[in-house]
Each structure stands twice: as C-alpha cells, then as structure tokens.
SERO-4910 file (N, C-alpha, C, O; in steps of 0.05 Angstrom, whole numbers):
BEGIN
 pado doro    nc1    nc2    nc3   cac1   cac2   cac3    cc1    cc2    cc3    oc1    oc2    oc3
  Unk    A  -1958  -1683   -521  -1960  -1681   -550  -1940  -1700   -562  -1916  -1701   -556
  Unk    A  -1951  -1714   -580  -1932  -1733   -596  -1910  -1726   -614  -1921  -1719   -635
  Unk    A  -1885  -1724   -616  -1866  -1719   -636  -1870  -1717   -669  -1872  -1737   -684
  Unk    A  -1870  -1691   -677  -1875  -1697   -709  -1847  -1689   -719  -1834  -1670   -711
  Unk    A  -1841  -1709   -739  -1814  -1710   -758  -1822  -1690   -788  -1841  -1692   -803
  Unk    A  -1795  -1667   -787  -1792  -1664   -797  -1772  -1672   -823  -1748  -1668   -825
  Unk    A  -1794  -1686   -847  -1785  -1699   -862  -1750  -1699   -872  -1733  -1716   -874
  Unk    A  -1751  -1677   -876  -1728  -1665   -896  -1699  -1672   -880  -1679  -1684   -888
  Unk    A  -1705  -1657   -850  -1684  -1649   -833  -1672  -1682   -805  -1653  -1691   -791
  Unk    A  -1705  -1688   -814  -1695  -1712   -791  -1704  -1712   -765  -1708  -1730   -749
  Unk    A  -1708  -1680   -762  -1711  -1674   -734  -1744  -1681   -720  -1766  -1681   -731
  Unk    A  -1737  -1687   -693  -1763  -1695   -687  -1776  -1677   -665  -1766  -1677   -643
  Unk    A  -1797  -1664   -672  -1795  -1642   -642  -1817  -1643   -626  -1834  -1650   -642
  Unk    A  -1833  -1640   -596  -1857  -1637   -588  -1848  -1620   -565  -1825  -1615   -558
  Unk    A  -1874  -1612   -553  -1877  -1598   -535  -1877  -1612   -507  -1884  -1636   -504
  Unk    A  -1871  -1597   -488  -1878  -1603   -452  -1887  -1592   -444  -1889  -1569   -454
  Unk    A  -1900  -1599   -418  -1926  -1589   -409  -1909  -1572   -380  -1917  -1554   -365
  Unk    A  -1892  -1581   -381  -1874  -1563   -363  -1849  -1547   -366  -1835  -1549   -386
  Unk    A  -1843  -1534   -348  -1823  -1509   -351  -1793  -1525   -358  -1788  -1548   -352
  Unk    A  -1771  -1501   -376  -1749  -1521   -385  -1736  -1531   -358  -1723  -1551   -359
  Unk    A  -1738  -1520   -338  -1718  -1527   -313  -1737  -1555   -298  -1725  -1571   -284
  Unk    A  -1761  -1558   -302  -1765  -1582   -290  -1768  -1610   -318  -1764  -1632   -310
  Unk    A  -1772  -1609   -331  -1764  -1620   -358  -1740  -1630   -361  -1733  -1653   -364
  Unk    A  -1722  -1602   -359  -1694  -1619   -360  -1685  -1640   -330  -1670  -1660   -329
  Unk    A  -1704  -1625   -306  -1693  -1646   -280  -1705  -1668   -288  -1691  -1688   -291
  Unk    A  -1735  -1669   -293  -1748  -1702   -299  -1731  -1714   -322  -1727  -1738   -319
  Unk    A  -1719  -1704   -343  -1706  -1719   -359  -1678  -1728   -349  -1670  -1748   -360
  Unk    A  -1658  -1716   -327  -1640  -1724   -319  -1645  -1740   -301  -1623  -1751   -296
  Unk    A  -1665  -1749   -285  -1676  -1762   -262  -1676  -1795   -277  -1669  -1817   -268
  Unk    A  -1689  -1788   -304  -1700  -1815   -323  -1678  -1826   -330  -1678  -1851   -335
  Unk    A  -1649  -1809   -334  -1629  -1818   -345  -1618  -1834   -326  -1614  -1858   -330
  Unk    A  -1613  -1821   -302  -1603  -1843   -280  -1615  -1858   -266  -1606  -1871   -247
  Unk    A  -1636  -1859   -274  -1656  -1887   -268  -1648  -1913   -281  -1650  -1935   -270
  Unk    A  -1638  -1907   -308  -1644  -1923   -328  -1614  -1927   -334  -1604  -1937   -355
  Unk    A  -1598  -1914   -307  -1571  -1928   -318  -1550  -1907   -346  -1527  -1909   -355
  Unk    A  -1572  -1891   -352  -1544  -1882   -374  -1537  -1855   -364  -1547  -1846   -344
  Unk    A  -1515  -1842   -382  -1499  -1828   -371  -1498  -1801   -380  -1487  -1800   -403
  Unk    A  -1504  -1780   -371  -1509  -1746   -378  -1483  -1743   -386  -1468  -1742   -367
  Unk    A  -1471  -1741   -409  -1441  -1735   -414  -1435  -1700   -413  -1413  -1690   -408
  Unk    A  -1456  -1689   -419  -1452  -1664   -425  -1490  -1647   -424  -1512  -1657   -431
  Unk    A  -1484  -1622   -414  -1504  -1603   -402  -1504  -1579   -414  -1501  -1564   -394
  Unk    A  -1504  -1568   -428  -1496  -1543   -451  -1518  -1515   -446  -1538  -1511   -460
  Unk    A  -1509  -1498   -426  -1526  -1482   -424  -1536  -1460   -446  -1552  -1444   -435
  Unk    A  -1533  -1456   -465  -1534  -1445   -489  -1542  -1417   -478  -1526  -1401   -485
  Unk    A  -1560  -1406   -463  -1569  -1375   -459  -1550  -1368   -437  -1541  -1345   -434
  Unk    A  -1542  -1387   -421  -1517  -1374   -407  -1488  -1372   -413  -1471  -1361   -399
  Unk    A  -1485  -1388   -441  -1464  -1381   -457  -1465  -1350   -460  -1450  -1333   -452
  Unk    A  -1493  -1350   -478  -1502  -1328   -494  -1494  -1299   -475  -1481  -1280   -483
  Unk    A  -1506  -1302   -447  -1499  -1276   -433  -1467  -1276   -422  -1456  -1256   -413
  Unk    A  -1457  -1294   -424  -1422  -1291   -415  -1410  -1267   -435  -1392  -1251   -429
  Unk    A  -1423  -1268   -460  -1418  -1253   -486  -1431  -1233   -488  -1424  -1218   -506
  Unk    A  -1458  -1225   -468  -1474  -1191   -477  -1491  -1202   -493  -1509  -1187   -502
  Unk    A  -1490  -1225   -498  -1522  -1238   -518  -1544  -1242   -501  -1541  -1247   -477
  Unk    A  -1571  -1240   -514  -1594  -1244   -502  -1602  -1276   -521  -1596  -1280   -545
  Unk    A  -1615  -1291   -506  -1620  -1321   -518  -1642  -1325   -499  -1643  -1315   -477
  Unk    A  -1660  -1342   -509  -1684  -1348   -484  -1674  -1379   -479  -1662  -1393   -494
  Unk    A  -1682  -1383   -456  -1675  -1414   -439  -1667  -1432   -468  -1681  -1435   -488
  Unk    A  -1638  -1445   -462  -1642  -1465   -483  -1616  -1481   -469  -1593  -1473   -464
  Unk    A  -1628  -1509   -465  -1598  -1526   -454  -1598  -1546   -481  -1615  -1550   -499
  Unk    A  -1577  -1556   -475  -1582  -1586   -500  -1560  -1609   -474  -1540  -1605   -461
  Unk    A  -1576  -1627   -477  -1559  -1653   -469  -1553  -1674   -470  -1571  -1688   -460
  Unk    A  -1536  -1684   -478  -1519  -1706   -496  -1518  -1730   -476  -1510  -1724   -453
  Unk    A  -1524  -1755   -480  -1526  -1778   -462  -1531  -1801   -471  -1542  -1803   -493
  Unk    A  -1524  -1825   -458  -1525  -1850   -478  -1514  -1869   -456  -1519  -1861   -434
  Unk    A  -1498  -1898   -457  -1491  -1906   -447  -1464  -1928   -470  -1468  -1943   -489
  Unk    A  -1441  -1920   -458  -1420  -1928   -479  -1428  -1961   -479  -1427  -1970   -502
  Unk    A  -1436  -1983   -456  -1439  -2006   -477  -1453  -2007   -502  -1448  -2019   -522
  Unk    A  -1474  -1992   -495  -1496  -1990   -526  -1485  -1974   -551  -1489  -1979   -574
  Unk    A  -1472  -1957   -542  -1461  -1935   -567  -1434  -1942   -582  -1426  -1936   -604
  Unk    A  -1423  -1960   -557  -1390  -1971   -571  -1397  -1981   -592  -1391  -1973   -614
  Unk    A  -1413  -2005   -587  -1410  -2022   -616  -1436  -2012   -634  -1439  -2035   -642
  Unk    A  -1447  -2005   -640  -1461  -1988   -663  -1440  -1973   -671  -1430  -1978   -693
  Unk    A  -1430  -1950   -655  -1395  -1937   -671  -1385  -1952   -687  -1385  -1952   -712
  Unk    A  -1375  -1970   -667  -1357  -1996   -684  -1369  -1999   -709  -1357  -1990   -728
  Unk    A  -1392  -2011   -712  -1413  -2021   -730  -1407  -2001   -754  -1394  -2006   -774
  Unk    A  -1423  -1974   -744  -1421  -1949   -766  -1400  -1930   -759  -1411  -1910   -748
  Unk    A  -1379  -1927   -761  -1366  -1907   -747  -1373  -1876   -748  -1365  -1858   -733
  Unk    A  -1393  -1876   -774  -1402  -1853   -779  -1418  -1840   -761  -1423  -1817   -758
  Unk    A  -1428  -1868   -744  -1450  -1855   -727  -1436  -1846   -693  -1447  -1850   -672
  Unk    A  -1410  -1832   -699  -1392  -1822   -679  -1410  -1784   -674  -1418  -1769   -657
  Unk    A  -1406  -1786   -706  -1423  -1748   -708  -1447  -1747   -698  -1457  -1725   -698
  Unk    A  -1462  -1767   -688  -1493  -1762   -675  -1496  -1780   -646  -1517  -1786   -634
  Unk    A  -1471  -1786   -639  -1474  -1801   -616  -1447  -1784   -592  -1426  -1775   -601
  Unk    A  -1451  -1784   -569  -1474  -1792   -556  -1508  -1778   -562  -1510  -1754   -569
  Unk    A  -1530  -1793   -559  -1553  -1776   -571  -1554  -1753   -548  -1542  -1752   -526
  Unk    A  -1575  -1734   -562  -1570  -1721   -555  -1606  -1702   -557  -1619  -1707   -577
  Unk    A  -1616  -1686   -542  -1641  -1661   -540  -1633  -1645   -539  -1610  -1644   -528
  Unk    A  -1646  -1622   -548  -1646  -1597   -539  -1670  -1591   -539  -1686  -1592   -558
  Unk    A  -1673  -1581   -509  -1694  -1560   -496  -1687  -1533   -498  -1667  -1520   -491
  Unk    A  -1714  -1527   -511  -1716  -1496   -509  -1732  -1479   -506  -1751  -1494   -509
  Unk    A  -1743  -1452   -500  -1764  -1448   -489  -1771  -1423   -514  -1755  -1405   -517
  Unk    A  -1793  -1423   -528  -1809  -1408   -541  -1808  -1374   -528  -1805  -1367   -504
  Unk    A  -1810  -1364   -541  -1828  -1329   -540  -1848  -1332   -520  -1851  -1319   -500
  Unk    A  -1860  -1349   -528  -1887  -1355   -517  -1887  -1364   -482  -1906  -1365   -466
  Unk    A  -1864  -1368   -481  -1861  -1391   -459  -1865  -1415   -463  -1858  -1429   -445
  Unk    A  -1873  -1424   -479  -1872  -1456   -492  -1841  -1468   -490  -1820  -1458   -495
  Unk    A  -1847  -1492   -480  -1816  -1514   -478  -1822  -1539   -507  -1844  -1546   -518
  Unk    A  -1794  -1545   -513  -1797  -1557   -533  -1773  -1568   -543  -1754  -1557   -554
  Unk    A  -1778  -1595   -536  -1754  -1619   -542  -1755  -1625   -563  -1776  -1629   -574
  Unk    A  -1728  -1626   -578  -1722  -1627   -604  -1694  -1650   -597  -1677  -1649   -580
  Unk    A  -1700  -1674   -620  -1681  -1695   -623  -1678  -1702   -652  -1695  -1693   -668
  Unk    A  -1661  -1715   -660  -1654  -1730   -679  -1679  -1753   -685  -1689  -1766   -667
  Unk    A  -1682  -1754   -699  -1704  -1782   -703  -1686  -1807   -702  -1662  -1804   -707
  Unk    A  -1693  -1829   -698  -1674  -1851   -698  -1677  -1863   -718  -1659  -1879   -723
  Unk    A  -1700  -1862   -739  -1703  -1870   -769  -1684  -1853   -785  -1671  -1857   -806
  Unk    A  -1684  -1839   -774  -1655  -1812   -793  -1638  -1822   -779  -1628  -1833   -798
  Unk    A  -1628  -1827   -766  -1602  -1832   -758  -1590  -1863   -768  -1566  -1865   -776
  Unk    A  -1608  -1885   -768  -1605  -1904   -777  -1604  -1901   -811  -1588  -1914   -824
  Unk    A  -1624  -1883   -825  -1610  -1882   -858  -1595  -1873   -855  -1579  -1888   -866
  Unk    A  -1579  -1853   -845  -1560  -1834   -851  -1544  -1850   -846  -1534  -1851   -868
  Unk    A  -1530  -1869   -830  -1515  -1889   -828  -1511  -1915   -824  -1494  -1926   -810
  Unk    A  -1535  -1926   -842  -1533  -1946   -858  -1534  -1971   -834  -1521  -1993   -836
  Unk    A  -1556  -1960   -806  -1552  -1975   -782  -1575  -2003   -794  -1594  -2005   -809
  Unk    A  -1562  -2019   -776  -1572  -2049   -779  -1602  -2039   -763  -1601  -2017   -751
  Unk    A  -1622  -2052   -764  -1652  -2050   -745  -1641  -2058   -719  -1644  -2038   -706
  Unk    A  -1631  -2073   -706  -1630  -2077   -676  -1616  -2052   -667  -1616  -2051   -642
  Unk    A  -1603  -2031   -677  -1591  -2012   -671  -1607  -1991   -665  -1609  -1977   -645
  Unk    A  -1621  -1992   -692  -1644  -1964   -698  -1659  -1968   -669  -1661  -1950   -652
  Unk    A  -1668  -1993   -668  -1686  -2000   -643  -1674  -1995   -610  -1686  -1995   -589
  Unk    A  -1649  -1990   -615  -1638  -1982   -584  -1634  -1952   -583  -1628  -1940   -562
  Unk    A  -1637  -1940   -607  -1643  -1917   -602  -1675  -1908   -608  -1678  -1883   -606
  Unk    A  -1690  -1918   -612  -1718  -1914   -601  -1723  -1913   -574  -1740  -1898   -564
  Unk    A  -1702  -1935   -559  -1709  -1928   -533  -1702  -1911   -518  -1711  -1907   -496
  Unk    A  -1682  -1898   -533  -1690  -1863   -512  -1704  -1842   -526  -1702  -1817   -523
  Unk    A  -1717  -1852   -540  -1743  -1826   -548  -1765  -1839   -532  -1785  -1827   -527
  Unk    A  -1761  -1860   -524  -1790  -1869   -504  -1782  -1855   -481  -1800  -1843   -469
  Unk    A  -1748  -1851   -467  -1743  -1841   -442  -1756  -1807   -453  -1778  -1802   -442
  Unk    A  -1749  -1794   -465  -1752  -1764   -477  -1779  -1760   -469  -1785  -1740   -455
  Unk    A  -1804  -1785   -479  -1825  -1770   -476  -1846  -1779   -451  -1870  -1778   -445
  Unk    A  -1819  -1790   -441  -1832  -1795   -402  -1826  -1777   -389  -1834  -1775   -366
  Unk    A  -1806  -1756   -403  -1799  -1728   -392  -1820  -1703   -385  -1822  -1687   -367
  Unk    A  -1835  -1711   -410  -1860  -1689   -413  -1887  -1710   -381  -1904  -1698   -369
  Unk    A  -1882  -1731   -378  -1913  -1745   -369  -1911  -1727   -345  -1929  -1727   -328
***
C-alpha cells in the first residue's frame, strides 16, 4: 500500500503485509545493505511492561548515515530535531502493522532544506517501502 500524507501533521503512514518482527528484520537487513546505520531500536511495549503498562507491538528506529546527515545539519541546523530519520512500527488492534515516517516534503519546509537534500531523504522512504515488498 502506498503512503498517504497527512496534510496537517506531515506524517506519512502505510501498511505491511507482514508481521512487526519481520518488517522490522527486512527493514534492518535494507539498512545494512545500503550502508547506513541503525543508531537506535526503541522498544516502546517493552518499555511499557518494565512499568505494568499494556502497549501493543510498537518499535521506532532512528537511522541515517552521518556523511549525508552532517552537512544538511550543517546546512539547516534545525534539521538536528528530525534527524537521524527515523519510523515507527506499530501493530493495530487488528493485528495490522503500520509504518509511520516523517514525510520528506515536511521536513524540507519545516527547515527551509535546499531540493538536493529533500531528495536524499526520499531515498529512505524508497528503503521503507522495500520493507513491506
């Protein structure tokens, strides 16, 4: 399923055709294929039970590769608060999985990124949705 942007928020979300634990392996598999770097793995429902909370599957993980991200920083410094990029997977009531990212058209107005920038972060929404193939 193709990514629909929510206008307002930026956010861009679709569905996978598979469960969050092989989703998140094919998306970590794509990452080190392609050379960039998992900085962080955030288990959010196993936070949740450290604490007596109930949460259904939800990881989020932050990744990029610092030659690409240094100088866009540099560039926008602002764009320090949304970088490294970043998904979160999560899994529905339903059992439904569902990757949720930043859009890179929002990220580029929101900080005022030049187009060859915007365009290097398109290219990990193309990695994102080789996650679901």
């Amino acid at each position: 399923m193709l990514p629909a942007e929510t206008e307002s928020s930026g956010l861009m979300t679709f569905a996978s055709r598979h469960s969050l634990a092989q989703t998140a392996a094919c998306l970590e598999a794509l990452l080190e294929q392609h050379g960039l770097r998992l900085f962080a793995k955030i288990d959010h429902a196993a936070a949740a039970a450290r604490v007596g909370l109930a949460m259904p599957p939800t990881l989020a993980l932050y990744f990029g590769h610092p030659a690409v991200g240094t100088p866009m920083m540099l560039a926008a410094p602002s764009l320090d608060l949304d970088l490294p990029f970043r998904v979160l997977l999560r899994q529905d009531e339903a059992g439904r999985v569902w990757l949720t990212y930043n859009a890179p058209a929002y990220l580029a107005r929101r900080h005022a990124l030049p187009p060859a920038a915007a365009a290097k972060l398109e290219g990990l929404v193309a990695l994102l949705q080789q996650a679901d193939a």
